[in-house]
NUFILO-623532 format. One record per residue (C-alpha): residue number from 0; residue in one letter; x, y, z. Coordinates in nm, 2 decimals. Layout:
BEGIN
+------+------+--------+--------+--------+
| zami | roti |     px |     py |     pz |
+------+------+--------+--------+--------+
|  NUM |    A |      X |      Y |      Z |
...
+------+------+--------+--------+--------+
//
This chain:
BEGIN
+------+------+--------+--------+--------+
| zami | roti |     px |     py |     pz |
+------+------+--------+--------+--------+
|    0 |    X |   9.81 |   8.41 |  12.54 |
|    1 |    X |   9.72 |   8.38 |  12.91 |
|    2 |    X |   9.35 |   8.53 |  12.83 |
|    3 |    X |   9.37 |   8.24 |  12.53 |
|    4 |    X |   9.41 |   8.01 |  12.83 |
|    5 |    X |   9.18 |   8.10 |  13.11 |
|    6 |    X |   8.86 |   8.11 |  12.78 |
|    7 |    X |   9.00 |   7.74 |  12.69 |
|    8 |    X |   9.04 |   7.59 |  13.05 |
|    9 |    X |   8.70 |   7.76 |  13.15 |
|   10 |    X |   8.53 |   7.61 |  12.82 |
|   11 |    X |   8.60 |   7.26 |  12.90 |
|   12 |    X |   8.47 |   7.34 |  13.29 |
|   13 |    X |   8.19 |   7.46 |  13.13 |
|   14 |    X |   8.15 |   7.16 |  12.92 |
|   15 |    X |   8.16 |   7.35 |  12.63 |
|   16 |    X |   8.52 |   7.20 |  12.51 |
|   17 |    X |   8.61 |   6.79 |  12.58 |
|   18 |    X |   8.98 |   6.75 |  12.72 |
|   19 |    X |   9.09 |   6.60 |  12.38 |
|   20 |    X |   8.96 |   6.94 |  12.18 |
|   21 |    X |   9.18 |   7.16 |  12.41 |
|   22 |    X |   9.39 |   6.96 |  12.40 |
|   23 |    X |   9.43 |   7.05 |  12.03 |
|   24 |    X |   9.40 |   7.39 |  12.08 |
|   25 |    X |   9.68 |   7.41 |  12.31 |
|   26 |    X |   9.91 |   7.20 |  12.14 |
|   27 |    X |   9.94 |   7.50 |  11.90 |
|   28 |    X |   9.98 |   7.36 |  11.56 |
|   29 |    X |   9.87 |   7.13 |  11.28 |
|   30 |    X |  10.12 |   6.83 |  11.19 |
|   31 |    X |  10.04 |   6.80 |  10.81 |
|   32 |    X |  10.37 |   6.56 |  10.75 |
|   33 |    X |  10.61 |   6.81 |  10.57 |
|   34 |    X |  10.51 |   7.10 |  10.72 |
|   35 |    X |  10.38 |   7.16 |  11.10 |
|   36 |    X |  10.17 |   7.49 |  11.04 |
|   37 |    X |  10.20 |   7.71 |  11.38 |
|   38 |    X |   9.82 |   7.77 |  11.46 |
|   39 |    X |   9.91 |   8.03 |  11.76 |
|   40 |    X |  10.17 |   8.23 |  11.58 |
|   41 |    X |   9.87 |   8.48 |  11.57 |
|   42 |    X |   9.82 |   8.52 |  11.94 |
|   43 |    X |  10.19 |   8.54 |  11.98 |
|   44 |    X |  10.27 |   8.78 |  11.73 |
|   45 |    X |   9.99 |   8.95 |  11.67 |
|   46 |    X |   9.99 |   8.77 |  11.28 |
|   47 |    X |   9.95 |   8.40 |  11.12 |
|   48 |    X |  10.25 |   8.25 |  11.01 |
|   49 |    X |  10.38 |   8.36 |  10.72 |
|   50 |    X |  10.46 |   8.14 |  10.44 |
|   51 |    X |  10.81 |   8.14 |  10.24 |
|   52 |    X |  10.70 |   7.98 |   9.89 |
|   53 |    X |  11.06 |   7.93 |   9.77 |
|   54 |    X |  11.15 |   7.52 |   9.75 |
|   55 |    X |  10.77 |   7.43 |   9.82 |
|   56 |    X |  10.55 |   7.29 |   9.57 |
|   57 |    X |  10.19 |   7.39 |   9.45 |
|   58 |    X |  10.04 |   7.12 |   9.63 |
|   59 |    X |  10.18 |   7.21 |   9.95 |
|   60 |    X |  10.10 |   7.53 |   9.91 |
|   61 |    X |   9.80 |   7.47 |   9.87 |
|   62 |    X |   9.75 |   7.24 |  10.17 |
|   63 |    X |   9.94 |   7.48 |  10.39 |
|   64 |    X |   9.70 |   7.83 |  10.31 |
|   65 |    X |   9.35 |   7.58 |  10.36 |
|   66 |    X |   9.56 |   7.54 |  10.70 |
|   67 |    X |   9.56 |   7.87 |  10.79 |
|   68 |    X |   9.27 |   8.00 |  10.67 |
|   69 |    X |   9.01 |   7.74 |  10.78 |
|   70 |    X |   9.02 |   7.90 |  11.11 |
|   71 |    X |   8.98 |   8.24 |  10.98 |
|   72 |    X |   9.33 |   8.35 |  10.98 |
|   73 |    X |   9.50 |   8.57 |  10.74 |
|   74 |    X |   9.76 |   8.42 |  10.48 |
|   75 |    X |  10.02 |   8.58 |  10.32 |
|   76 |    X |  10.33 |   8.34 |  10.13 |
|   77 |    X |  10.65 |   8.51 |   9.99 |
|   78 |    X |  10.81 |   8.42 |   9.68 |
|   79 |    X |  10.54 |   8.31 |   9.50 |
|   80 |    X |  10.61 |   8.24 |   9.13 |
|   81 |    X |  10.35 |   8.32 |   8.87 |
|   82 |    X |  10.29 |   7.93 |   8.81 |
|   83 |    X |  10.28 |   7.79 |   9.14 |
|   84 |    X |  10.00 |   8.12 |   9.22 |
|   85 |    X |   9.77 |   8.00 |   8.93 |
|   86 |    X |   9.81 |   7.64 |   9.08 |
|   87 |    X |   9.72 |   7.78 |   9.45 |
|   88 |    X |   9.42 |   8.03 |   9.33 |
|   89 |    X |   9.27 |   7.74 |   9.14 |
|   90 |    X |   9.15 |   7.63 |   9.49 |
|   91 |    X |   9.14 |   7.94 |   9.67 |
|   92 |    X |   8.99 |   8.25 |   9.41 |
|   93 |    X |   8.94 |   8.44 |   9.70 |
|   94 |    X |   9.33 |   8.51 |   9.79 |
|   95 |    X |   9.53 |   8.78 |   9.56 |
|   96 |    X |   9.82 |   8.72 |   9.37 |
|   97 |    X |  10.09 |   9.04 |   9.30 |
|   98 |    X |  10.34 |   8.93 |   9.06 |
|   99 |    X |  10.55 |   9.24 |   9.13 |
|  100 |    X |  10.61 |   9.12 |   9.47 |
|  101 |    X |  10.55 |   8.79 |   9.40 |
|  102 |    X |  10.31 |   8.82 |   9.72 |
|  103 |    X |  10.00 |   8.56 |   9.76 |
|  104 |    X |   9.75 |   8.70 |  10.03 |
|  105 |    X |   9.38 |   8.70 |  10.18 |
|  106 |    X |   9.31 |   8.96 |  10.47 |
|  107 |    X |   9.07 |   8.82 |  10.69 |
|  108 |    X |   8.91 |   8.98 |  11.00 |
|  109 |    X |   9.21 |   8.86 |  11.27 |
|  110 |    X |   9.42 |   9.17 |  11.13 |
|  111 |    X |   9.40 |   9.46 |  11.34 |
|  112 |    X |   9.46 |   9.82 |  11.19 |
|  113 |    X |   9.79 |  10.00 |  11.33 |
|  114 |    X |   9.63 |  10.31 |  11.28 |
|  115 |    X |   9.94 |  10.46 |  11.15 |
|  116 |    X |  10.16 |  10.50 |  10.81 |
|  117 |    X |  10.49 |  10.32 |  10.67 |
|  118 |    X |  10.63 |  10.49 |  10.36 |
|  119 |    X |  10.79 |  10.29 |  10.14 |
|  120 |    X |  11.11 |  10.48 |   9.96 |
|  121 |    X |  11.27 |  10.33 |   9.68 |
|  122 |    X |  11.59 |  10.48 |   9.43 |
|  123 |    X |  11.50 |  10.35 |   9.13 |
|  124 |    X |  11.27 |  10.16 |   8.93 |
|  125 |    X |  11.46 |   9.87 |   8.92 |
|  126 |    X |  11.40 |   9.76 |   9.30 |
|  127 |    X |  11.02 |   9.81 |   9.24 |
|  128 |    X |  11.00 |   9.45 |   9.31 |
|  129 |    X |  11.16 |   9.46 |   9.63 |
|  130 |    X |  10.99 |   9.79 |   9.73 |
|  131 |    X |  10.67 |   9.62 |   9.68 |
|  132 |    X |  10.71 |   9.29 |   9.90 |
|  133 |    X |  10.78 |   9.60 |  10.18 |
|  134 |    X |  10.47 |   9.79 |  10.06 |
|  135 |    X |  10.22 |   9.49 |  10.00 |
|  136 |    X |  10.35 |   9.31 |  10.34 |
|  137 |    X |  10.27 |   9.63 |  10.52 |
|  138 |    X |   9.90 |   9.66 |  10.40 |
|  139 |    X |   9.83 |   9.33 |  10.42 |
|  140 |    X |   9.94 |   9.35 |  10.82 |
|  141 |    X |   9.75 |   9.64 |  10.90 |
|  142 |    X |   9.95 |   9.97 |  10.82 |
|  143 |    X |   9.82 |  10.24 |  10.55 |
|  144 |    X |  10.10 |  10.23 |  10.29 |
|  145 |    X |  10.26 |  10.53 |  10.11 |
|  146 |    X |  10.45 |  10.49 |   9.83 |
|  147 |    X |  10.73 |  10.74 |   9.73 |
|  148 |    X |  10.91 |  10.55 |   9.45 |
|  149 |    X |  11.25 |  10.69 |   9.20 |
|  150 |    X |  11.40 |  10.94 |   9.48 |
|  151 |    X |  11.73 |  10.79 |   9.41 |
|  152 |    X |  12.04 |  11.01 |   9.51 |
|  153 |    X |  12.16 |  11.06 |   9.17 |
|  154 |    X |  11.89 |  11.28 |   9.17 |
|  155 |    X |  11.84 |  11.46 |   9.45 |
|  156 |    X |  11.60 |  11.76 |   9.41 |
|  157 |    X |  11.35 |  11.46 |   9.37 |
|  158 |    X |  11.37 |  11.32 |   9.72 |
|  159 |    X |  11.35 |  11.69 |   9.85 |
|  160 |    X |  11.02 |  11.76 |   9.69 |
|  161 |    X |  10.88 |  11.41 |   9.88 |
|  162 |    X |  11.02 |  11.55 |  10.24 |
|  163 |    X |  10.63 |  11.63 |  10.36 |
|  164 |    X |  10.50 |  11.29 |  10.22 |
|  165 |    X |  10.79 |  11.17 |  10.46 |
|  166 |    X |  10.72 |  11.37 |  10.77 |
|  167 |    X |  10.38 |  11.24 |  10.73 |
|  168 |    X |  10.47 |  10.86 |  10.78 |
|  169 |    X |  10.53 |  10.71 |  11.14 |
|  170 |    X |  10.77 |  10.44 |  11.01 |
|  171 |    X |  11.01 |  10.44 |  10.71 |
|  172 |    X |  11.16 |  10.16 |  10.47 |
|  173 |    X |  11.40 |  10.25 |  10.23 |
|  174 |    X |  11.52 |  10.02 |   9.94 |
|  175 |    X |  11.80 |  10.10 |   9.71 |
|  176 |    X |  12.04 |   9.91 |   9.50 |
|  177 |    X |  12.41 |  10.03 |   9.39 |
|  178 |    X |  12.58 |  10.17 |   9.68 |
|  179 |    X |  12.31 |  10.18 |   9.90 |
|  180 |    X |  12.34 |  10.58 |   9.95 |
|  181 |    X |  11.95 |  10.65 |   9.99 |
|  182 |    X |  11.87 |  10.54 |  10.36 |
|  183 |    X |  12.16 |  10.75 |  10.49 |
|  184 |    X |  12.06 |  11.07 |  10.34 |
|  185 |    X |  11.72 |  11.04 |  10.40 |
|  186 |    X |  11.84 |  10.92 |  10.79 |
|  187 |    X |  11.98 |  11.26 |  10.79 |
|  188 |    X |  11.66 |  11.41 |  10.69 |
|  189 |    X |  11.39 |  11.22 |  10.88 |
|  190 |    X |  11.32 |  11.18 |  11.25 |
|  191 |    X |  11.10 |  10.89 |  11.20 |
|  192 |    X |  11.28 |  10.53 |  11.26 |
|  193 |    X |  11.40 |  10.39 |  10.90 |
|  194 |    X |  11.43 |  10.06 |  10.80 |
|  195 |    X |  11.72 |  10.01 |  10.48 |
|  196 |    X |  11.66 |   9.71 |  10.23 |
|  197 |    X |  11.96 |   9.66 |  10.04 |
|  198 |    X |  11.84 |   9.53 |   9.70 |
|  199 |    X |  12.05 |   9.30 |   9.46 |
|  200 |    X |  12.04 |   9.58 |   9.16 |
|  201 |    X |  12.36 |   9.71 |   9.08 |
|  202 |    X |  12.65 |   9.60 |   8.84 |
|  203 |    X |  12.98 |   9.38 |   8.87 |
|  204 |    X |  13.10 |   9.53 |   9.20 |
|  205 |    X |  12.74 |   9.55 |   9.39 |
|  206 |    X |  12.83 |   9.16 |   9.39 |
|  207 |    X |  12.42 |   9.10 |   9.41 |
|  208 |    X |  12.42 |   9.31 |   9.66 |
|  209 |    X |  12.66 |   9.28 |   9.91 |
|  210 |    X |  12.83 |   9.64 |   9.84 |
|  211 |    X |  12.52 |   9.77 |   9.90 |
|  212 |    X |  12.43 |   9.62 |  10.25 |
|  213 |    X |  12.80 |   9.66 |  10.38 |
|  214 |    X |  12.75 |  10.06 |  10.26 |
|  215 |    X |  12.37 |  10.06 |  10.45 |
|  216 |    X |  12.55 |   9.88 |  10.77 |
|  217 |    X |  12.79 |  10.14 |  10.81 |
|  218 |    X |  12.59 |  10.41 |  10.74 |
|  219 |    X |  12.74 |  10.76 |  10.91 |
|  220 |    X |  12.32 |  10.83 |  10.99 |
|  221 |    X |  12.24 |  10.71 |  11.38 |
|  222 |    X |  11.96 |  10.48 |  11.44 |
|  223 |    X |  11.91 |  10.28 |  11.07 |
|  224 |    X |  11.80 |   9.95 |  11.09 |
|  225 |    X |  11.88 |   9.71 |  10.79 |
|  226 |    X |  11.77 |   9.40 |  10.72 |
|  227 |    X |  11.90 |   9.13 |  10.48 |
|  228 |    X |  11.94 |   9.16 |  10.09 |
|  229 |    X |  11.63 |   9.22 |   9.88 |
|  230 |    X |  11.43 |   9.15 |  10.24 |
|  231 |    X |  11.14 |   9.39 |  10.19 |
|  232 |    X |  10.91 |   9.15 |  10.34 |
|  233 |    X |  11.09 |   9.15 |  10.65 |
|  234 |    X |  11.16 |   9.54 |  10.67 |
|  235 |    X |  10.77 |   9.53 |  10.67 |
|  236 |    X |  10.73 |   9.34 |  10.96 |
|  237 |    X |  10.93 |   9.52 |  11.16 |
|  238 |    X |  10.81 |   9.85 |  11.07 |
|  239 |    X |  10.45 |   9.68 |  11.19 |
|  240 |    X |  10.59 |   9.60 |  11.52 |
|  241 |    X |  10.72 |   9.91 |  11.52 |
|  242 |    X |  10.38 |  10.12 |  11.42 |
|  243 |    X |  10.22 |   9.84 |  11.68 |
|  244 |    X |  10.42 |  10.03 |  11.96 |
|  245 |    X |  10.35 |  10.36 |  11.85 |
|  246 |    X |  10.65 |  10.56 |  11.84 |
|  247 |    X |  10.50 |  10.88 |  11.88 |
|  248 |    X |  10.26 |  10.92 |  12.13 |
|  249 |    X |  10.19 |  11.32 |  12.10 |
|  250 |    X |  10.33 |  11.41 |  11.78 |
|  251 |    X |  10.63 |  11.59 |  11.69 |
+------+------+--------+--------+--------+
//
């Protein structure tokens, strides 16, 4: 932020910015009447804002990604129904639309490579969806992505054949519906720091999911981190932040 500073104050000494342009710049978003679209989430957070598609329209949609993009900024929107995705691609055919994740995205040049690895764990088919906000989120912010999907405790000779394909990941998010089981057995397992999505898959007594994150909340493994009910976009952007640090500086 400060070095955004000093290049925007020095531009207009320079005569190469007027007062009212910087003024624009600094002011650090774009007023579009419904929506004020942060313009400097980038240089704060190290990504665009992110858009949550639920409750908005096509049309503002679509206003809101020519936003972000017209200054060569990434856009990803969660939540994204397969309707309101046609409407939105119509005038943008560049961005991607995943219906399994319900993710809309372009990756432009302002994302920067981690350099390291999130795997992405799921127990059963049934929180692909969920499992795939994580894994999509992830790539689109910079990390490489592997995918270890059905390793669900009920079966669990299956999650100990993927142990190296988990050692060799720097960050992990596991999803899992029901009672929530998987992130504490593979917490036990794994050094790396975990991430638990509780997903809303489960019958009568998961109550959409609540069974599931109170069991992932107090889990008996040290150190799991767990984020809200069918969140895998937000387990991805922590493990990001997390890969961002670098949690491991010499290997294990």
């Amino acid at each position: 932020m400060r070095e955004s500073l000093q290049s925007i104050l020095k531009a207009v000494e320079e005569g190469k910015m007027t007062s009212r342009e910087a003024h624009d710049e600094l002011k650090g978003y774009e007023n579009l009447g419904y929506a004020r679209v942060d313009s400097a989430r980038s240089k704060r957070k190290g990504f665009p804002e992110v858009v949550y598609g639920g409750g908005k329209t096509a049309e503002q949609l679509v206003e809101i990604t020519a936003t972000i993009m017209k200054d060569g900024r990434s856009v990803l929107a969660t939540r994204i129904s397969e309707e309101k995705a046609a409407r939105v691609q119509a005038f943008h055919n560049e961005i991607t639309y995943d219906p399994v994740s319900r993710l809309l995205y372009y990756r432009q040049g302002d994302v920067v490579s981690t350099g390291r690895r999130v795997g992405v764990l799921c127990a059963g088919t049934s929180d692909l969806r969920v499992a795939e906000e994580a894994a999509v989120t992830a790539d689109v912010m910079g990390n490489e992505v592997h995918r270890i999907y059905d390793v669900g405790v009920a079966g669990l000779h299956r999650l100990l054949d993927a142990l190296p394909e988990i050692d060799a990941c720097d960050v992990l998010i596991v999803v899992a519906g029901m009672e929530g089981a998987l992130p504490s057995v593979v917490g036990g397992l794994a050094p790396q720091p975990l991430i638990a999505v509780p997903t809303s898959v489960g019958y009568g007594a998961n109550m959409e999911g609540l069974a599931t994150l109170l069991g992932m909340l107090n889990s008996c493994s040290s150190g799991i981190t767990v984020v809200n009910i069918d969140n895998g976009f937000g387990a991805a952007y922590s493990a990001t932040l997390m890969n961002r640090i670098g949690w491991r500086e010499n290997g294990r």
